[in-house]
Backbone as CSV, one residue per row, in Angstrom:
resi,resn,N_x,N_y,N_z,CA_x,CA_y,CA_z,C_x,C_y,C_z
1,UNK,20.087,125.500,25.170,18.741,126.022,25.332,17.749,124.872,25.169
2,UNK,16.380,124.975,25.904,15.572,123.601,26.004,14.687,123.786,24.969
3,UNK,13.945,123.378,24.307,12.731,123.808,23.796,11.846,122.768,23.926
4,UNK,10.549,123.567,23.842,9.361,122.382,24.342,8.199,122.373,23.138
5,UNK,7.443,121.333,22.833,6.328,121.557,21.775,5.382,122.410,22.423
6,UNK,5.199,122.938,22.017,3.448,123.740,22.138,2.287,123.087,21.661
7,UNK,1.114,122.740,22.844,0.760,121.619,23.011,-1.118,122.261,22.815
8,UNK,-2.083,121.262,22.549,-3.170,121.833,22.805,-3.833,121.334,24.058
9,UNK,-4.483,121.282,24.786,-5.464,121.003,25.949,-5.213,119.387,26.314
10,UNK,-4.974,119.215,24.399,-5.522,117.513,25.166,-3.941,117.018,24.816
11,UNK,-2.361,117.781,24.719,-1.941,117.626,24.900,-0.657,117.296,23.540
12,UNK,-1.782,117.497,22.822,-1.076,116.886,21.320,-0.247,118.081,20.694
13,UNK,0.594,117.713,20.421,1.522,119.209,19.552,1.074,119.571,18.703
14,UNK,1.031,120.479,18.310,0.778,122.202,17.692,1.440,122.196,16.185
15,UNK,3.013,121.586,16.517,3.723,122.018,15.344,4.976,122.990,15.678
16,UNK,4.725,123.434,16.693,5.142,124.938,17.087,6.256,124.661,18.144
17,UNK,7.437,125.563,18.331,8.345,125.093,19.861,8.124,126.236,20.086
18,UNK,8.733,126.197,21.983,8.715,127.530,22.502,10.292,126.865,23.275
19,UNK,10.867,128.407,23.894,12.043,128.058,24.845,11.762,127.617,26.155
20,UNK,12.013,127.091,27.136,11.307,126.271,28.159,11.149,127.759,29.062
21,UNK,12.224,128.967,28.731,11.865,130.179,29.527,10.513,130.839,29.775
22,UNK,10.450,130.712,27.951,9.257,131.516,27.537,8.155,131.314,27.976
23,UNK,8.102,129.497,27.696,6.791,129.107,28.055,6.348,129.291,29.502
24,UNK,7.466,129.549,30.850,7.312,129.753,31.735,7.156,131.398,31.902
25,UNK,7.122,132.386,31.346,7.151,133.582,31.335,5.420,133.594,30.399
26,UNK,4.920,133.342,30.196,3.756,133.548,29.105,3.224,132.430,29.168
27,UNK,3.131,131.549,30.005,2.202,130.433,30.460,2.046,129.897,28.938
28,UNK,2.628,129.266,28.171,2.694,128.416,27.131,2.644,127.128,27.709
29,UNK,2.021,126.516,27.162,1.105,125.278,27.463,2.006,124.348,26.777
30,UNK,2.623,123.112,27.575,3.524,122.191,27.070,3.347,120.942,27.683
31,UNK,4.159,119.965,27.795,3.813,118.510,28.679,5.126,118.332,29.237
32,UNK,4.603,117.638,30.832,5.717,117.076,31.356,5.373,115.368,31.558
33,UNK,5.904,114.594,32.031,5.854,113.553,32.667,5.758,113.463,33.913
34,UNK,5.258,112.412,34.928,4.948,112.582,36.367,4.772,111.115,36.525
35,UNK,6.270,110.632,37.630,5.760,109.240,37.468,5.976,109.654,39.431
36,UNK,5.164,108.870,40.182,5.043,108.662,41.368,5.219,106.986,41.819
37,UNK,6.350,106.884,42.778,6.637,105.574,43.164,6.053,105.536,44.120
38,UNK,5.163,104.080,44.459,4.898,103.633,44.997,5.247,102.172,46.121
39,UNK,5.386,101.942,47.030,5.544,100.416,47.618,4.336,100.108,48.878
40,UNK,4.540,99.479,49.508,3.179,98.334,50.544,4.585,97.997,51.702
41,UNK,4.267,98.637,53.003,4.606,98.476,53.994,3.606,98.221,55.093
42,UNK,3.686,97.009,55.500,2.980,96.387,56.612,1.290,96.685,56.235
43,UNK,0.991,96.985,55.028,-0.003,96.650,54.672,-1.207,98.115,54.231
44,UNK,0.224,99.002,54.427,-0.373,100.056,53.694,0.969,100.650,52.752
45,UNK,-0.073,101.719,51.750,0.972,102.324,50.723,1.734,103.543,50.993
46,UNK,2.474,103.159,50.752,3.865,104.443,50.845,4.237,105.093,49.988
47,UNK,3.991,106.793,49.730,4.594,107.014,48.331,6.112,107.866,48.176
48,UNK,6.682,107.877,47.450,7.932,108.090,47.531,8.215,109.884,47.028
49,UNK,8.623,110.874,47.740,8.464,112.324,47.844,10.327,112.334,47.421
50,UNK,10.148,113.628,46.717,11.415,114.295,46.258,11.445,115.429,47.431
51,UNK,12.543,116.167,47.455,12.257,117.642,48.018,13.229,118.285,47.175
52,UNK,13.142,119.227,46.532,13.773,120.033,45.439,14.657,120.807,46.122
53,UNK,15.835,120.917,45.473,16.848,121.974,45.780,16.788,123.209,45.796
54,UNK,17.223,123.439,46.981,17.110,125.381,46.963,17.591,125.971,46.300
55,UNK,18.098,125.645,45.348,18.865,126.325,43.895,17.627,125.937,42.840
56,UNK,16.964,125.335,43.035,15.590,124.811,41.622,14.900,126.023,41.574
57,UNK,14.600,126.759,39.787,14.440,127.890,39.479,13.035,128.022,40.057
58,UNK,12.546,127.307,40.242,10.504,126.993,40.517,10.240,126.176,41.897
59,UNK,9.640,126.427,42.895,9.703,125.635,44.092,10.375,124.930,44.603
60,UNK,11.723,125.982,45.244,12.893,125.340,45.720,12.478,124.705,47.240
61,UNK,12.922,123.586,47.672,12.937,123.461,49.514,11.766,122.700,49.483
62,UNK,10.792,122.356,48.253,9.562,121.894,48.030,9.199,120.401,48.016
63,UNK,8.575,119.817,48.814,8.185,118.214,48.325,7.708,118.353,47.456
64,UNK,7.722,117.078,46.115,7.380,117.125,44.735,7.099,115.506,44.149
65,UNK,6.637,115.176,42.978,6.188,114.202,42.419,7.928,112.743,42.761
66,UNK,7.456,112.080,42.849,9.031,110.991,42.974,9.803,111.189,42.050
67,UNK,9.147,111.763,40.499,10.146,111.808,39.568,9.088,112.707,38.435
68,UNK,9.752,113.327,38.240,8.856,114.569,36.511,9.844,115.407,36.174
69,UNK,9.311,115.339,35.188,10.268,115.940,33.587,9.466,116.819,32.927
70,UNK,10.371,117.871,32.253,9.435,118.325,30.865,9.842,117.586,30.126
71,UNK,8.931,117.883,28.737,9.387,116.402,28.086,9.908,118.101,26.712
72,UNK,11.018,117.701,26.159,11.597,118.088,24.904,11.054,118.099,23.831
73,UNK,11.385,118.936,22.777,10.210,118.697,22.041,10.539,118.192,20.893
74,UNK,9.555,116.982,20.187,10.236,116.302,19.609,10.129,114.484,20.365
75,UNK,10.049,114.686,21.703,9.880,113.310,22.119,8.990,113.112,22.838
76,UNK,8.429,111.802,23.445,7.463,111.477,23.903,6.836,111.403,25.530
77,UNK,6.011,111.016,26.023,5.447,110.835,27.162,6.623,109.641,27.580
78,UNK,6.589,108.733,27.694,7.181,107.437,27.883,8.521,107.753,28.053
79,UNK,8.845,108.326,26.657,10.567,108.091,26.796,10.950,108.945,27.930
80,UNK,10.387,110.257,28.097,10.922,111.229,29.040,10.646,110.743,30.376
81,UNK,9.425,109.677,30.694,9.222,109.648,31.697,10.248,108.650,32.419
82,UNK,10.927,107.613,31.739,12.107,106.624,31.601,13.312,107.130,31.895
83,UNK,13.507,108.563,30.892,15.027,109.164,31.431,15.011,109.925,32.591
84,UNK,14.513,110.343,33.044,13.431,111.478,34.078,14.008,110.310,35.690
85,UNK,13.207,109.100,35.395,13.483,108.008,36.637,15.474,108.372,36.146
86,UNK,16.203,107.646,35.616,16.990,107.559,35.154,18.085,108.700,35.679
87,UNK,17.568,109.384,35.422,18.357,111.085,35.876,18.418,111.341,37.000
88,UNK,17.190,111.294,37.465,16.849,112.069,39.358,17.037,111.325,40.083
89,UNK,16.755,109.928,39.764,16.839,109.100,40.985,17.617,107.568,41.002
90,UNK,18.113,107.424,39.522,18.765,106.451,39.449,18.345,105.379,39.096
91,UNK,16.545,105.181,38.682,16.254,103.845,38.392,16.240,103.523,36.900
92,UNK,15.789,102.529,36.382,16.229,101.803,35.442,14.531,100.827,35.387
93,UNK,13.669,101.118,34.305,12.532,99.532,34.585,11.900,100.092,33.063
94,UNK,11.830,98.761,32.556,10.672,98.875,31.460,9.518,99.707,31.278
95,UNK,8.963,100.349,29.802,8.291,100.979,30.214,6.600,100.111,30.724
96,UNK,6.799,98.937,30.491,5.725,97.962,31.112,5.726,97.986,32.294
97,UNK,6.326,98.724,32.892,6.500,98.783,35.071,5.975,99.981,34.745
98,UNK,5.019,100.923,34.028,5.031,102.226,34.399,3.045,101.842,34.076
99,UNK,2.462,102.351,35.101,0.822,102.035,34.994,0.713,103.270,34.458
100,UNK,0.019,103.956,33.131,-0.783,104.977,32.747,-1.621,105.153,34.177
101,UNK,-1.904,106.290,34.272,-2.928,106.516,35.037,-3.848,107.630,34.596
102,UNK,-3.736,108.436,33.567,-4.134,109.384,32.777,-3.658,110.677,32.724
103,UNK,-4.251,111.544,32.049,-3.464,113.372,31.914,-4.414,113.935,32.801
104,UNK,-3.097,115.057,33.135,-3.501,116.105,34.687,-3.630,117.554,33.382
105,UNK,-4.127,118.013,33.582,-3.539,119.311,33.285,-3.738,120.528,34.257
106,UNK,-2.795,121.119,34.963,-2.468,122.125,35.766,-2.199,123.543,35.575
107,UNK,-2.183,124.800,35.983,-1.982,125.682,35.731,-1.587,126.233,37.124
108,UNK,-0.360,127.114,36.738,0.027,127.878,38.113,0.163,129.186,38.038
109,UNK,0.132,129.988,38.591,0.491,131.718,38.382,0.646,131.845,39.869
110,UNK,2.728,132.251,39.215,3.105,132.920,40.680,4.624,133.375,40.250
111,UNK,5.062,133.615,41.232,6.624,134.172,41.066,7.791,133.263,41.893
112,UNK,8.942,133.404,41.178,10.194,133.046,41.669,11.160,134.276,41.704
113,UNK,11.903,134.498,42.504,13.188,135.284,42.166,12.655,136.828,41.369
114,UNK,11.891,137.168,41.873,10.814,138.525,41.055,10.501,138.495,40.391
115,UNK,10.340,136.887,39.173,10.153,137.100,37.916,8.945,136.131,37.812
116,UNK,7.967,136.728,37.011,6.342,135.709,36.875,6.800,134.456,36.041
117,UNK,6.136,132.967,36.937,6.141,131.956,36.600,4.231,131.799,36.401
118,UNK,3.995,131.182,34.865,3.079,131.082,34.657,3.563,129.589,33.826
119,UNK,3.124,128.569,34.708,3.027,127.169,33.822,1.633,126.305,33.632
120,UNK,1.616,126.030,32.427,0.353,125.545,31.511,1.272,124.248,31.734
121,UNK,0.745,122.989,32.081,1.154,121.632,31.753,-0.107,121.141,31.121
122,UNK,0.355,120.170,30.499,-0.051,118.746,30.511,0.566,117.556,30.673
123,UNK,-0.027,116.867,31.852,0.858,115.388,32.227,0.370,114.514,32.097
124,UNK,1.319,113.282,31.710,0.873,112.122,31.646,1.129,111.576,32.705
125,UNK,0.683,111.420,33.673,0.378,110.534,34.979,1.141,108.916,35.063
126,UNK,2.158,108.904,35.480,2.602,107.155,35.652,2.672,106.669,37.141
127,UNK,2.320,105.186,37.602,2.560,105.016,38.949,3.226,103.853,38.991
128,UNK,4.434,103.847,39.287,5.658,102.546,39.743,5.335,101.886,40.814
129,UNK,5.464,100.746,40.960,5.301,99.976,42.276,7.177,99.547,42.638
130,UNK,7.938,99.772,43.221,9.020,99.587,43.403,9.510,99.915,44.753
131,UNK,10.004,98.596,45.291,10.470,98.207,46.704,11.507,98.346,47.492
132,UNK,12.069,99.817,47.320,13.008,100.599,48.004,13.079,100.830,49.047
133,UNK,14.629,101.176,49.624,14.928,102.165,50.348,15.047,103.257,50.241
134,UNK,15.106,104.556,50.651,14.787,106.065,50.399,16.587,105.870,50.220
135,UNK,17.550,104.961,51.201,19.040,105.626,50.341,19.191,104.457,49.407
136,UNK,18.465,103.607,48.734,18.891,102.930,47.316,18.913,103.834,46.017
137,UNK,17.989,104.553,46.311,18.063,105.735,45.007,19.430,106.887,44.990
138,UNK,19.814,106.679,43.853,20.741,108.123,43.363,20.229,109.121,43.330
139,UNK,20.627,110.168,43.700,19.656,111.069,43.544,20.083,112.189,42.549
140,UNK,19.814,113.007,41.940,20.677,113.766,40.866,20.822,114.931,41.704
141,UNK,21.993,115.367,42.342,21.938,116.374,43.664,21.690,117.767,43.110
142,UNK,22.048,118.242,41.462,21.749,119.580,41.080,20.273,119.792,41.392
143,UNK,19.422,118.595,41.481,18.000,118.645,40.963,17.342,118.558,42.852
144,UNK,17.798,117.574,43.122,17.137,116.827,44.589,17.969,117.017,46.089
145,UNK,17.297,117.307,47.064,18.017,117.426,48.163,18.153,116.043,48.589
146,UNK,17.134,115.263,48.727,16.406,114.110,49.550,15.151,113.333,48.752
147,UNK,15.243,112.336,49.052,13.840,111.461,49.050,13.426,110.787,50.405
148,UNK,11.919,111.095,50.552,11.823,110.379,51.808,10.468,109.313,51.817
149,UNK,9.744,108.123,52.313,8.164,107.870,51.632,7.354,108.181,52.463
150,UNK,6.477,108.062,52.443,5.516,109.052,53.160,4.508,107.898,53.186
151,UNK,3.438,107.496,54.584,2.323,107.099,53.943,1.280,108.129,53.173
152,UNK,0.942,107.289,52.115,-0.206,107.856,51.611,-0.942,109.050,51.694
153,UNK,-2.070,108.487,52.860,-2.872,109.189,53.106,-2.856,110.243,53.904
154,UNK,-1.114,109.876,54.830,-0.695,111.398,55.640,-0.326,112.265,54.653
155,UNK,0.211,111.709,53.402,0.647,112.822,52.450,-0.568,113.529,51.660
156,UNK,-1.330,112.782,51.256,-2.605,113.402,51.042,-3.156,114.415,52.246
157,UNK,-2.998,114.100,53.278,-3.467,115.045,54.364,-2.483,115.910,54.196
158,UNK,-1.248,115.672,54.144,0.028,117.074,54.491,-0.320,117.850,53.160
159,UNK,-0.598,117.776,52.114,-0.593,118.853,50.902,-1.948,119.317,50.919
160,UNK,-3.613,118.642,51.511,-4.488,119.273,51.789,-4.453,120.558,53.107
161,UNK,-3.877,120.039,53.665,-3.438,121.310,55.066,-2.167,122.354,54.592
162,UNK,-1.481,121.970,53.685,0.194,122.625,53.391,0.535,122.631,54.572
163,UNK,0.891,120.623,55.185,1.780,121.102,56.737,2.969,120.810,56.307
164,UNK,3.359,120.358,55.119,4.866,120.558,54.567,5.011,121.330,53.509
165,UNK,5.614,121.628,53.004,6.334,122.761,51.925,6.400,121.810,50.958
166,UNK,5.598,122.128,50.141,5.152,121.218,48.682,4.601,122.139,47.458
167,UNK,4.559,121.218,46.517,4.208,121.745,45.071,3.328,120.761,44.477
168,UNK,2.682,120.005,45.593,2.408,118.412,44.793,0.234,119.156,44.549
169,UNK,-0.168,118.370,43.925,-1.625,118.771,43.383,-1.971,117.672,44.031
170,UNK,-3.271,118.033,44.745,-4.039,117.028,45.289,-5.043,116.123,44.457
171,UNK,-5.513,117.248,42.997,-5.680,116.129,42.207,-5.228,115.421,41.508
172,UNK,-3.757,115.270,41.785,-2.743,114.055,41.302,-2.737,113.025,42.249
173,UNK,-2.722,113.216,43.191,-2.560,112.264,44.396,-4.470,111.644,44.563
174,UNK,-5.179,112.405,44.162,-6.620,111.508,43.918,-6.925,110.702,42.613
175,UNK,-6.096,111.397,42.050,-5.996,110.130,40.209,-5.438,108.834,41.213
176,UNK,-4.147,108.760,41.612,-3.562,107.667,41.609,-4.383,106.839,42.853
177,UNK,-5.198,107.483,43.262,-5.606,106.638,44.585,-6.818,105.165,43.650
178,UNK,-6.732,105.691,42.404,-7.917,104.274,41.590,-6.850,103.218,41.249
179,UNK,-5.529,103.510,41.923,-4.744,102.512,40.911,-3.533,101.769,41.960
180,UNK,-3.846,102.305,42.955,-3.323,101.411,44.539,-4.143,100.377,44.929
């Protein structure tokens, strides 16, 4: 069973755990990590898209952040955001390769599988600069179908229109645009 801290606004724990169910059933407010890879092809930026497995309990078939975690409770922004790369996609980098870019906090209300998903985050925002191929990454296949990169600003356009099947926040993708 997962459990997560129960978090306040600005993100700091409570004291308190919840089960990672619960908090998704009763919109309990917790933190994930969100690191988005980045690279520079021919002179523009490319960002690097997950697409979630059609078995993933929450926006299956979905483009999604390059790499995010909930974070456990008990541990930190950083570390989770480290095992998180580590897990899904196979990388490995100091946490000095990871740019802060600041906290999102999001809220969703909707359903999966007939049952209400209500998630309260708070994220800590990271942006990687790392010079891949879409097949150099491992991918953790329970979790990921594919990775593919996208430029930028078409991806910013594809999640402002929803011309792909995504879960991504457009004001995540406008945080990171101060730090390209």
């Amino acid at each position: 069973m997962e459990y997560f801290d129960i978090v306040d606004e600005n993100g700091i724990p409570t004291g308190e755990t919840v089960e990672r169910e619960k908090a998704h059933e009763r919109g309990i407010r917790h933190r994930t990590a969100h690191v988005w890879i980045v690279r520079k092809v021919n002179g523009r930026t490319q960002i690097l898209l997950q697409k979630r497995c059609k078995s993933k309990d929450s926006f299956p078939g979905c483009y999604d952040i390059s790499s995010a975690g909930h974070i456990p409770a008990g541990a930190d922004y950083i570390s989770s955001a480290l095992r998180e790369l580590k897990e899904e996609l196979g990388v490995s980098v100091k946490e000095e390769e990871l740019k802060d870019c600041g906290m999102h906090r999001m809220d969703v209300n909707t359903e999966f599988y007939g049952k209400p998903f209500i998630d309260r985050q708070v994220s800590k925002v990271y942006l990687l600069h790392l010079d891949w191929e879409a097949e150099d990454f491992k991918v953790q296949e329970e979790e990921i179908e594919s990775v593919i990169w996208m430029d930028f600003e078409e991806c910013m356009q594809a999640v402002i229109h929803q011309s792909i099947p995504n879960c991504i926040d457009i004001k995540e993708l406008e945080m990171l645009k101060a730090f390209l």
